[in-house]
Structure formats: C-alpha cells, structure tokens
Jmol script that loads the backbone (N, CA, C; Angstrom):
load data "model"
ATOM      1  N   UNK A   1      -5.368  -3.399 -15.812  1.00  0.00           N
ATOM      2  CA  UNK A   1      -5.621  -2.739 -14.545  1.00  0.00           C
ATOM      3  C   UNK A   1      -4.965  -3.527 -13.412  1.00  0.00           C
ATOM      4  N   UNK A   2      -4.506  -2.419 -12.615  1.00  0.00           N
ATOM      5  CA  UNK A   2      -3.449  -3.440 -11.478  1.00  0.00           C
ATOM      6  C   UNK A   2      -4.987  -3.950 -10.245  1.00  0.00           C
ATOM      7  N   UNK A   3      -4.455  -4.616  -9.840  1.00  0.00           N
ATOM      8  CA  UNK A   3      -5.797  -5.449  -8.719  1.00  0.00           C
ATOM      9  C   UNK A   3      -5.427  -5.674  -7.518  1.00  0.00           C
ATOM     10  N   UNK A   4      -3.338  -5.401  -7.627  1.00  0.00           N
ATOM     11  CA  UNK A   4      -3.059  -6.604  -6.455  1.00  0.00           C
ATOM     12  C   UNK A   4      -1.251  -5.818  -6.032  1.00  0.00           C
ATOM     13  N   UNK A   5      -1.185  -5.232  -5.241  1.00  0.00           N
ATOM     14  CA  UNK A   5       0.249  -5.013  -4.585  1.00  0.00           C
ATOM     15  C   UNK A   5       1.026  -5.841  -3.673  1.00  0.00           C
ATOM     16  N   UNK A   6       1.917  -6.529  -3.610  1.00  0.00           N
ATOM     17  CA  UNK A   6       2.940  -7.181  -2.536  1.00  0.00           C
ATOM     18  C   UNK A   6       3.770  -6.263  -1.782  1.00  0.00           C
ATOM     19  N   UNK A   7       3.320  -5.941  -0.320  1.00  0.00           N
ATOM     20  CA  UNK A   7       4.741  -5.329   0.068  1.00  0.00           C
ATOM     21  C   UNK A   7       5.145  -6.198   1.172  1.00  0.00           C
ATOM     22  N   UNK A   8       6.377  -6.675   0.796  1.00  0.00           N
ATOM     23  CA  UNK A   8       7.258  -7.812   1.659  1.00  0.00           C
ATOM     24  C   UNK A   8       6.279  -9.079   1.475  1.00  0.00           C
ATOM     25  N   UNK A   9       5.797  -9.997   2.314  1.00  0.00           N
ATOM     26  CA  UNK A   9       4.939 -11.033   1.802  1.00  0.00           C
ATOM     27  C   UNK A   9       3.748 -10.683   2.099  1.00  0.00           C
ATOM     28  N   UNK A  10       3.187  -9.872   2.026  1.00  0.00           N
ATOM     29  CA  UNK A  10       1.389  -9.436   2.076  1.00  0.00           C
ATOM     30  C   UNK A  10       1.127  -9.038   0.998  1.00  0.00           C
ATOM     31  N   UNK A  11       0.013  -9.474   0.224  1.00  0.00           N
ATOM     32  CA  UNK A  11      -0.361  -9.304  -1.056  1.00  0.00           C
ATOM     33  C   UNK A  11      -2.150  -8.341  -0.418  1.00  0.00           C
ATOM     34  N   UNK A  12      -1.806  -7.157  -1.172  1.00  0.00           N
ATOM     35  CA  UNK A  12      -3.115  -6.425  -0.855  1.00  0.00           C
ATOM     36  C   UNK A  12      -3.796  -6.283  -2.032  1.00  0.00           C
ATOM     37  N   UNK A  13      -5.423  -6.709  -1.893  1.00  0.00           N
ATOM     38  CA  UNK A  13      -6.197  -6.525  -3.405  1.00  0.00           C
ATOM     39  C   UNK A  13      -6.320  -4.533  -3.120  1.00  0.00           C
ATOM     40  N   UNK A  14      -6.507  -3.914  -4.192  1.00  0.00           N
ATOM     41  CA  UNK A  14      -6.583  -2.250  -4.337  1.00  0.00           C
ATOM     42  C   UNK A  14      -7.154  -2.033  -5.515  1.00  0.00           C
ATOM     43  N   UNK A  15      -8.055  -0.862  -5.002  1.00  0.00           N
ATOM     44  CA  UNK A  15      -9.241  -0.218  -5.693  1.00  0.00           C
ATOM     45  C   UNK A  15      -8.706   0.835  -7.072  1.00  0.00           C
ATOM     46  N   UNK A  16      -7.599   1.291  -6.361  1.00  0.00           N
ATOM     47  CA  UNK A  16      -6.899   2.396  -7.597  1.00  0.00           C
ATOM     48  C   UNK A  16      -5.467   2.609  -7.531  1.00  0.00           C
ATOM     49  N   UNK A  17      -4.721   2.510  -9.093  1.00  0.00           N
ATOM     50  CA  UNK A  17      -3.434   1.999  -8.805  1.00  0.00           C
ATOM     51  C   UNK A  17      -3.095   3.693  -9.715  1.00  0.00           C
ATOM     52  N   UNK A  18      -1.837   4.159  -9.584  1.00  0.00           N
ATOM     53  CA  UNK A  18      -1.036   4.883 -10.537  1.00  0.00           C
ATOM     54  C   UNK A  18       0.350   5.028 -10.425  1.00  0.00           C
ATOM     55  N   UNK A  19       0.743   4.931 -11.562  1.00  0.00           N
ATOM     56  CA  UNK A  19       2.633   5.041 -11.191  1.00  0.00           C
ATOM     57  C   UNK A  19       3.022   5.904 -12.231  1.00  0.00           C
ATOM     58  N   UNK A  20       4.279   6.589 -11.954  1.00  0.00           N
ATOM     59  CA  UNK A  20       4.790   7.442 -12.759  1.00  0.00           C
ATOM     60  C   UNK A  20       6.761   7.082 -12.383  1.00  0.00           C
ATOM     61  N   UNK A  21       7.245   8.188 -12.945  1.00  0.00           N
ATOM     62  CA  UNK A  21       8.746   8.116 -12.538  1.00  0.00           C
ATOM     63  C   UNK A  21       8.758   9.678 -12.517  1.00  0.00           C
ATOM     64  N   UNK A  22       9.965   9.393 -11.141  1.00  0.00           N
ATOM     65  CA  UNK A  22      10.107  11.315 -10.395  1.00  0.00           C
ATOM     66  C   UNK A  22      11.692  10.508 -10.471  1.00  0.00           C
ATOM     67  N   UNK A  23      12.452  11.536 -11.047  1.00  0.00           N
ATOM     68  CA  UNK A  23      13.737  11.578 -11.151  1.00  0.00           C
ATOM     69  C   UNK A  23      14.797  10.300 -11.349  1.00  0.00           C
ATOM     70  N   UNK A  24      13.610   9.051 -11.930  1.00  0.00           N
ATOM     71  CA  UNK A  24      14.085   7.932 -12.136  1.00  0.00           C
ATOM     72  C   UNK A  24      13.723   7.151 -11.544  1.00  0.00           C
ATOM     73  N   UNK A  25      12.907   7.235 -10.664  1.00  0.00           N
ATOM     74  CA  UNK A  25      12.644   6.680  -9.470  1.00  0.00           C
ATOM     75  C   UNK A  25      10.887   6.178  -9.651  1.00  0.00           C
ATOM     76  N   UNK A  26      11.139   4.997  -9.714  1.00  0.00           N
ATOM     77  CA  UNK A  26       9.462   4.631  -9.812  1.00  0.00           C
ATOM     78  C   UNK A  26       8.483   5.082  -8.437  1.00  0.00           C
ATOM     79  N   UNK A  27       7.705   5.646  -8.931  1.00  0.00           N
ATOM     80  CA  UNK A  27       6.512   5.916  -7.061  1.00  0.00           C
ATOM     81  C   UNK A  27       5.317   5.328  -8.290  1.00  0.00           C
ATOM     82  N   UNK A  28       4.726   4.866  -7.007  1.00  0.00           N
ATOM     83  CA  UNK A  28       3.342   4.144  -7.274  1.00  0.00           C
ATOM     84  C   UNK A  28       2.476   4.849  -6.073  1.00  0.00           C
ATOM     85  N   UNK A  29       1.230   5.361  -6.536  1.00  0.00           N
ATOM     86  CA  UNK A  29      -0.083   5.199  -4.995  1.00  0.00           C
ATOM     87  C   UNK A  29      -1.004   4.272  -5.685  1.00  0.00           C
ATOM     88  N   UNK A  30      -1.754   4.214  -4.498  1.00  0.00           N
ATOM     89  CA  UNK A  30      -2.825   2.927  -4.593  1.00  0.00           C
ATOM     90  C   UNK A  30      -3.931   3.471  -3.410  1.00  0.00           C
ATOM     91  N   UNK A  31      -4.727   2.509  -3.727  1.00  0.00           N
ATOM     92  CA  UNK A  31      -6.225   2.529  -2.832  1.00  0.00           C
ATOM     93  C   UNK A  31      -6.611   1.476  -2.472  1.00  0.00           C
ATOM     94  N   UNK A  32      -6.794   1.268  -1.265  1.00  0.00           N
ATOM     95  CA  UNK A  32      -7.450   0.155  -0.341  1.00  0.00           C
ATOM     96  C   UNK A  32      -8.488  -0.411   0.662  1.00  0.00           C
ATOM     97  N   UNK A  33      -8.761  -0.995   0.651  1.00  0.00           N
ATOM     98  CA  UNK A  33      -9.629  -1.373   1.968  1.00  0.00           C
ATOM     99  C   UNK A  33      -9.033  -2.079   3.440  1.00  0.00           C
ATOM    100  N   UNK A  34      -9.386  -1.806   4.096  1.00  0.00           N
ATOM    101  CA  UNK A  34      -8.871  -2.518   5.056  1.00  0.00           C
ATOM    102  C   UNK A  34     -10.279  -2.708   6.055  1.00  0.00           C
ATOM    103  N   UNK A  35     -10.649  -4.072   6.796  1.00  0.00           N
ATOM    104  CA  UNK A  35     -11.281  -4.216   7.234  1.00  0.00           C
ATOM    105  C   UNK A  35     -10.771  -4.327   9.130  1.00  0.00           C
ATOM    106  N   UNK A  36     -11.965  -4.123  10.221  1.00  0.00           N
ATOM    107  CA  UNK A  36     -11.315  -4.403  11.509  1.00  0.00           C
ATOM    108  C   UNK A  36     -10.586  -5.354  11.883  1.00  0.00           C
ATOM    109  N   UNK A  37     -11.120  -6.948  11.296  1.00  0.00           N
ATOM    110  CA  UNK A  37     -10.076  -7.809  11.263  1.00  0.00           C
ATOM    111  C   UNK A  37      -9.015  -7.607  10.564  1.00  0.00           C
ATOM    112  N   UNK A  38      -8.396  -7.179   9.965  1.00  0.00           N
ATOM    113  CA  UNK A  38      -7.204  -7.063   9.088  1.00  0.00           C
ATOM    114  C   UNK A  38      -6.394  -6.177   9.550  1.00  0.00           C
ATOM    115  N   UNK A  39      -7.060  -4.741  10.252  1.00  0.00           N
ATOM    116  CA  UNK A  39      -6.495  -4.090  10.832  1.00  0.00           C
ATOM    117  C   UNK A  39      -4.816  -4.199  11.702  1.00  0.00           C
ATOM    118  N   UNK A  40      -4.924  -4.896  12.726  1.00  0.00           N
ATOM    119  CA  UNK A  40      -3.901  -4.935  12.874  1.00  0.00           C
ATOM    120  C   UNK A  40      -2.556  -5.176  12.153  1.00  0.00           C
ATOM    121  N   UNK A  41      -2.726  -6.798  11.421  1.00  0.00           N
ATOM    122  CA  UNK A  41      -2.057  -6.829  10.958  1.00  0.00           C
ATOM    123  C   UNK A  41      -1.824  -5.832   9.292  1.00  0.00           C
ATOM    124  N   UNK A  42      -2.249  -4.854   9.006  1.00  0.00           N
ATOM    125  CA  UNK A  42      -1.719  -3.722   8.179  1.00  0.00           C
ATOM    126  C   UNK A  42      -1.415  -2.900   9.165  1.00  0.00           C
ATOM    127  N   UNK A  43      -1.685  -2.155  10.050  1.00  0.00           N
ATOM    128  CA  UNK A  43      -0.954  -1.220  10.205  1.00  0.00           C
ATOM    129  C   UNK A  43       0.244  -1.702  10.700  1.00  0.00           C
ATOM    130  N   UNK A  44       0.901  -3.144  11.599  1.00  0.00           N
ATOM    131  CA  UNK A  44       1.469  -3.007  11.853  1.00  0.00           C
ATOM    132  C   UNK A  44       2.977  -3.288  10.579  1.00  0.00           C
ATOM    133  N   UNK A  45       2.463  -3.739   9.468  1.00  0.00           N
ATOM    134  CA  UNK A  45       3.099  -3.728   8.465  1.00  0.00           C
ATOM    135  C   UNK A  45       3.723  -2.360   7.998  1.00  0.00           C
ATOM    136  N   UNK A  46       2.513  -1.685   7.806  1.00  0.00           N
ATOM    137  CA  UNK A  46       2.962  -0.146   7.038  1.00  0.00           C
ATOM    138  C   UNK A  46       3.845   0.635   8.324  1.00  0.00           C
ATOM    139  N   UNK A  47       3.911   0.263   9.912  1.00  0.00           N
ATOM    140  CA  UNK A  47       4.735   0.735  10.539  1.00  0.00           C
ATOM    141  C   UNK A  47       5.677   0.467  10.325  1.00  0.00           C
ATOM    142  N   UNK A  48       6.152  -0.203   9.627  1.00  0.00           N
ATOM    143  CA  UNK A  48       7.763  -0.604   8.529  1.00  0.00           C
ATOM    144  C   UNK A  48       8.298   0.762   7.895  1.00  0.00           C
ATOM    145  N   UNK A  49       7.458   0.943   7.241  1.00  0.00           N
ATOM    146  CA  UNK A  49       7.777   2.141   6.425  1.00  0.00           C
ATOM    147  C   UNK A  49       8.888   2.137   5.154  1.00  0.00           C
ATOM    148  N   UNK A  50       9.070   0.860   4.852  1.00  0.00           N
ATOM    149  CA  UNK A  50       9.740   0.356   3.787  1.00  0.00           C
ATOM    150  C   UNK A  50       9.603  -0.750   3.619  1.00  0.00           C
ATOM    151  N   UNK A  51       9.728  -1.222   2.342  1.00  0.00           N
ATOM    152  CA  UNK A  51       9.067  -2.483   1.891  1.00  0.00           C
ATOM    153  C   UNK A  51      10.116  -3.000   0.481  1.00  0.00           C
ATOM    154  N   UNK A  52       9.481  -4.201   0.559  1.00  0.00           N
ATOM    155  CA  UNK A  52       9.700  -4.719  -1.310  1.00  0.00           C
ATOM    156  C   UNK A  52       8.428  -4.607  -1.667  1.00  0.00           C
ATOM    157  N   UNK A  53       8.687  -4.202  -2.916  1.00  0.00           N
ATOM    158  CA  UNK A  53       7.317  -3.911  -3.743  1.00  0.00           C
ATOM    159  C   UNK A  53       6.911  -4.905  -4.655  1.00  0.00           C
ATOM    160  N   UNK A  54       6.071  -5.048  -5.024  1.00  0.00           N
ATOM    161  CA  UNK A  54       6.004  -6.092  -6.033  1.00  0.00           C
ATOM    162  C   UNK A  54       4.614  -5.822  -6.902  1.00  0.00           C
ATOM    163  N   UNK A  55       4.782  -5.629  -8.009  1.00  0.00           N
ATOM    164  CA  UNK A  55       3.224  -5.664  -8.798  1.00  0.00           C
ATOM    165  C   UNK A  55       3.450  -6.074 -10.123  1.00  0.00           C
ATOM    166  N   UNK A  56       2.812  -7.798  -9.740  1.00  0.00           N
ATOM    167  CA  UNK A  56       3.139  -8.738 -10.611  1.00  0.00           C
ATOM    168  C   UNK A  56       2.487  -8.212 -12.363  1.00  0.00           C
ATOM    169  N   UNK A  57       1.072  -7.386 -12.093  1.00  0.00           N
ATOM    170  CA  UNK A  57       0.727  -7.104 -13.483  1.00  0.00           C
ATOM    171  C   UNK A  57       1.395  -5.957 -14.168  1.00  0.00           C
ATOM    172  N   UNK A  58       2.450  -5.393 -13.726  1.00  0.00           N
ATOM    173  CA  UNK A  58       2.926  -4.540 -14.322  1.00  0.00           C
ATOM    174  C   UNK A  58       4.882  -4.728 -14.314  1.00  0.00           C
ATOM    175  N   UNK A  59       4.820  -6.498 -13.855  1.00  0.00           N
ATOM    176  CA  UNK A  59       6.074  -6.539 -13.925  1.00  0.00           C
ATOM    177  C   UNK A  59       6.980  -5.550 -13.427  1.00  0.00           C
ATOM    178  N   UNK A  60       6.647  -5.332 -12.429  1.00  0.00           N
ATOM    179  CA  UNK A  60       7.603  -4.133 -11.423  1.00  0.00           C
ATOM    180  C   UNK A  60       7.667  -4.780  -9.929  1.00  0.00           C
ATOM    181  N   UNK A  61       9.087  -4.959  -9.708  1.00  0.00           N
ATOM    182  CA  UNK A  61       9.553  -5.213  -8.291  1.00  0.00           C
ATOM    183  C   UNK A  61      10.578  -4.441  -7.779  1.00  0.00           C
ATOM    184  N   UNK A  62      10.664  -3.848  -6.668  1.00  0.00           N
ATOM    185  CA  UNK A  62      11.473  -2.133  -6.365  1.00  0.00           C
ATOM    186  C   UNK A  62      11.811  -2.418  -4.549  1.00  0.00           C
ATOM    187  N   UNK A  63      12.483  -1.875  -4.135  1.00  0.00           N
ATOM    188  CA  UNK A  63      12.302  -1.381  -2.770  1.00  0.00           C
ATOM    189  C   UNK A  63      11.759   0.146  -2.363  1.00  0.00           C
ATOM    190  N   UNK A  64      10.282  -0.301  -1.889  1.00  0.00           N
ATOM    191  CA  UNK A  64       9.899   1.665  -1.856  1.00  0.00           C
ATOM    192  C   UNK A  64       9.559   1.721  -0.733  1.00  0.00           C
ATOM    193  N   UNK A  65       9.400   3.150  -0.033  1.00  0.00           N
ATOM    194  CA  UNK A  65       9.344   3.518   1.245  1.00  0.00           C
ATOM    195  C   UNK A  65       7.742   4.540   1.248  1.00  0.00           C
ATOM    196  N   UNK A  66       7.456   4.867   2.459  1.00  0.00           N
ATOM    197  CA  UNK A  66       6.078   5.470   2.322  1.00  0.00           C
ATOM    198  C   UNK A  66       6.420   7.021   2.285  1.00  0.00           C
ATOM    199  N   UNK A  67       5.514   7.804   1.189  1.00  0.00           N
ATOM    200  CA  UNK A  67       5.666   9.087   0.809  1.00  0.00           C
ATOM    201  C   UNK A  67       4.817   9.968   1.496  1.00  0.00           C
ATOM    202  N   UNK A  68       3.821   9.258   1.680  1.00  0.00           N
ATOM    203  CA  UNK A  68       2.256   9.585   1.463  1.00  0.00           C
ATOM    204  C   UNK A  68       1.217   8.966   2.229  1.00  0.00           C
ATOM    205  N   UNK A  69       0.690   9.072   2.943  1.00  0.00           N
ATOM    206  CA  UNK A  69       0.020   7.854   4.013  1.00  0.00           C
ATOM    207  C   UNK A  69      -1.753   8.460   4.673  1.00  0.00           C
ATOM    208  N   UNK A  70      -2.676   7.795   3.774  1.00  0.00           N
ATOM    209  CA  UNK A  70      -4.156   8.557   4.608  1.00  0.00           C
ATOM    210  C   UNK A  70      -4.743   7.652   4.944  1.00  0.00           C
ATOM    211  N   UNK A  71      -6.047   7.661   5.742  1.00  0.00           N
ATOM    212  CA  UNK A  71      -7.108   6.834   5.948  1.00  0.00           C
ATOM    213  C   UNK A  71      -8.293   7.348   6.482  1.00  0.00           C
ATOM    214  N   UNK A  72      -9.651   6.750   5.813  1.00  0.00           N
ATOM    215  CA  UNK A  72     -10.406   7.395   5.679  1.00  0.00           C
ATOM    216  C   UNK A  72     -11.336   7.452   7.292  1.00  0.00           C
ATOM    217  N   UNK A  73     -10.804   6.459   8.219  1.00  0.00           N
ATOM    218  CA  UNK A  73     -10.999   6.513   9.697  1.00  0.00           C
ATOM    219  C   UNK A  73     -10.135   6.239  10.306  1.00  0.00           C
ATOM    220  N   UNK A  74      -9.943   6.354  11.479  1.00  0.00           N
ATOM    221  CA  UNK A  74      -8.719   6.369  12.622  1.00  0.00           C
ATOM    222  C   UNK A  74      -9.151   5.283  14.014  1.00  0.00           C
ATOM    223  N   UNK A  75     -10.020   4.647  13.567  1.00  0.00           N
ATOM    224  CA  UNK A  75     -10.422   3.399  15.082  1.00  0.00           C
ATOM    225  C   UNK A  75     -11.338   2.668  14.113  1.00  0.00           C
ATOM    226  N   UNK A  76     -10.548   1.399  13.876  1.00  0.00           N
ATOM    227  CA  UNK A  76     -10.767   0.227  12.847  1.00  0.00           C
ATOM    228  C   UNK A  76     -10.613  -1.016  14.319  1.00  0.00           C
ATOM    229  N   UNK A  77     -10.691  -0.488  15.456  1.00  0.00           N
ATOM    230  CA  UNK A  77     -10.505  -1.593  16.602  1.00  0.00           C
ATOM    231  C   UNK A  77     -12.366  -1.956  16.712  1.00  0.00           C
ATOM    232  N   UNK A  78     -13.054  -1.158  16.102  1.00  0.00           N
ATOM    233  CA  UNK A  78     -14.486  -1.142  16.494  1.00  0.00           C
ATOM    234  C   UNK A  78     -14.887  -2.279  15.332  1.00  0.00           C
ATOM    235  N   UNK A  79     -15.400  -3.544  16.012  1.00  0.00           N
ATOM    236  CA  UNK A  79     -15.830  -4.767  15.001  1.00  0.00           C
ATOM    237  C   UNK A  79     -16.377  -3.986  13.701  1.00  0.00           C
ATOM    238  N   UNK A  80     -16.625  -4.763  12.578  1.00  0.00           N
ATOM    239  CA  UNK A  80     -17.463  -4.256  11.427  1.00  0.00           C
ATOM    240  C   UNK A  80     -17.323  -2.935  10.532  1.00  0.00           C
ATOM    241  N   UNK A  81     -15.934  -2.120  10.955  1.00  0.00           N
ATOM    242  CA  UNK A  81     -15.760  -1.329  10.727  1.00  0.00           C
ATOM    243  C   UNK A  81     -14.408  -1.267   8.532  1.00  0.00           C
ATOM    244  N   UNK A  82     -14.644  -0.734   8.174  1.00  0.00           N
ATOM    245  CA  UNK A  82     -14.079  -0.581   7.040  1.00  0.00           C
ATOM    246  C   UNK A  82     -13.159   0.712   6.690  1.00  0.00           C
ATOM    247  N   UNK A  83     -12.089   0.506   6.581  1.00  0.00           N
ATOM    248  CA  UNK A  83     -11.405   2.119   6.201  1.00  0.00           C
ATOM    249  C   UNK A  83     -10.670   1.473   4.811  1.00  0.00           C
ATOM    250  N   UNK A  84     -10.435   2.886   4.263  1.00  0.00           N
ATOM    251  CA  UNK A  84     -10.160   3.611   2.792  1.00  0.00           C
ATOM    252  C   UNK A  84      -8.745   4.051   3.011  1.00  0.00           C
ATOM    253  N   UNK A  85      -8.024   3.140   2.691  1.00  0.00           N
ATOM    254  CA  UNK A  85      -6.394   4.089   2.802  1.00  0.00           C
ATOM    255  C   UNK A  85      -6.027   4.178   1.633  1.00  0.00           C
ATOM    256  N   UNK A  86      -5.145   5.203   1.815  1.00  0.00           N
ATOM    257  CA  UNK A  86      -4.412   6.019   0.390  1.00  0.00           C
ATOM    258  C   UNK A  86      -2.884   5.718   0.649  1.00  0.00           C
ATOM    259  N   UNK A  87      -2.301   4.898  -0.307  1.00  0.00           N
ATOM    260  CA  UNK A  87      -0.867   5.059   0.262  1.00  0.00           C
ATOM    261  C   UNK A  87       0.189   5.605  -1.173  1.00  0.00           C
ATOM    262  N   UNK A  88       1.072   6.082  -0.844  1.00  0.00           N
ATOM    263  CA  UNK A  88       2.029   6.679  -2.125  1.00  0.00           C
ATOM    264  C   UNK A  88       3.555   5.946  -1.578  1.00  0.00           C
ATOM    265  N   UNK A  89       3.709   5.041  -2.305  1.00  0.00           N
ATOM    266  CA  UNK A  89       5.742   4.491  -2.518  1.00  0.00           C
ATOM    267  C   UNK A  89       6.841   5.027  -3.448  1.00  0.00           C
ATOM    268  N   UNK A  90       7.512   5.633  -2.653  1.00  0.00           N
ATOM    269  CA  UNK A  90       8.403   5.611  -3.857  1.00  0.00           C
ATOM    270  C   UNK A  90       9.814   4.824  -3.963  1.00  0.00           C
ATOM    271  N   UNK A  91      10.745   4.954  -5.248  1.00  0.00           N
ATOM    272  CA  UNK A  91      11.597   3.581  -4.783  1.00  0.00           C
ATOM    273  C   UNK A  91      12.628   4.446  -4.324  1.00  0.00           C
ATOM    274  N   UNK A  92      13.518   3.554  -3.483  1.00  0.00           N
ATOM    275  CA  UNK A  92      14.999   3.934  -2.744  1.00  0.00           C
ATOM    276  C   UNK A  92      15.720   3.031  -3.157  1.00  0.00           C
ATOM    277  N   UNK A  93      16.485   3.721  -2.868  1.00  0.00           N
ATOM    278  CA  UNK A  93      18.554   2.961  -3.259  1.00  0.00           C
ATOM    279  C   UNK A  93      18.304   1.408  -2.955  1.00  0.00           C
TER     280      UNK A  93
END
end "model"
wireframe off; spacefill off
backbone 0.3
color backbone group
C-alpha cells in the first residue's frame, strides 16, 4: 500500500492511492489531508501545477501535471481546521 507521494521536494503522507496507464502514460490519484497549518504551504505548491513525482513504494518517478483537483473545504485559513483533497496526475513529455 502506497503511504507517501513526493511532488518536487514535499513528501505528502495519503489516505488512498491508485494508478493506472491512459495511453502510456502513467496517472496516479491520491487522497489527503491537509491541515490549517500546512495549508499554505500546499496550496501554494499545487499552484505549480506540475511537478516531479515520486512514489518510492511503487518505484515510480515521472513528471505529472494536475488532471483533477478537489477539496473537501475551501477556508483552511480558520485555525484547527482539516480538509480532504483529491488530486489526479498524469505524466507529460
């Protein structure tokens, strides 16, 4: 079971991993937590919108971009607060 994604140097622990291949092309989604402290620094990461990938337990390292992007609240600025994001990568050239 995957536990742990790298995109660029941030290593995120995640609740639910799946990968497949679409036209050769590895895509992975995943599930996360993100807490108010952490907040910033993820979103301002995923405002990248491309990454290196890395998921050391499945021996896969890729350059993927965001497909797919949810969260389960929208104001994580409020202390104590917890959101649920959904993210989908797939790889590029």
């Amino acid at each position: 079971m995957v536990t742990e994604i790298q995109l660029n140097d941030t290593k995120i622990n995640i609740t639910r991993y799946d990968e497949k291949k679409i036209e050769g092309k590895t895509q992975i989604s995943f599930t996360f937590y993100v807490s108010s402290e952490d907040y910033h620094d993820i979103a301002t990461l995923l405002y990248k919108g491309t990454f290196d990938v890395i998921v050391l337990e499945r021996h896969l390292k890729f350059r993927g971009t965001i497909q797919e992007y949810s969260t389960s609240i929208t104001n994580l600025y409020e202390k104590g607060q917890i959101g649920e994001y959904k993210l989908t990568l797939k790889e590029v050239e």
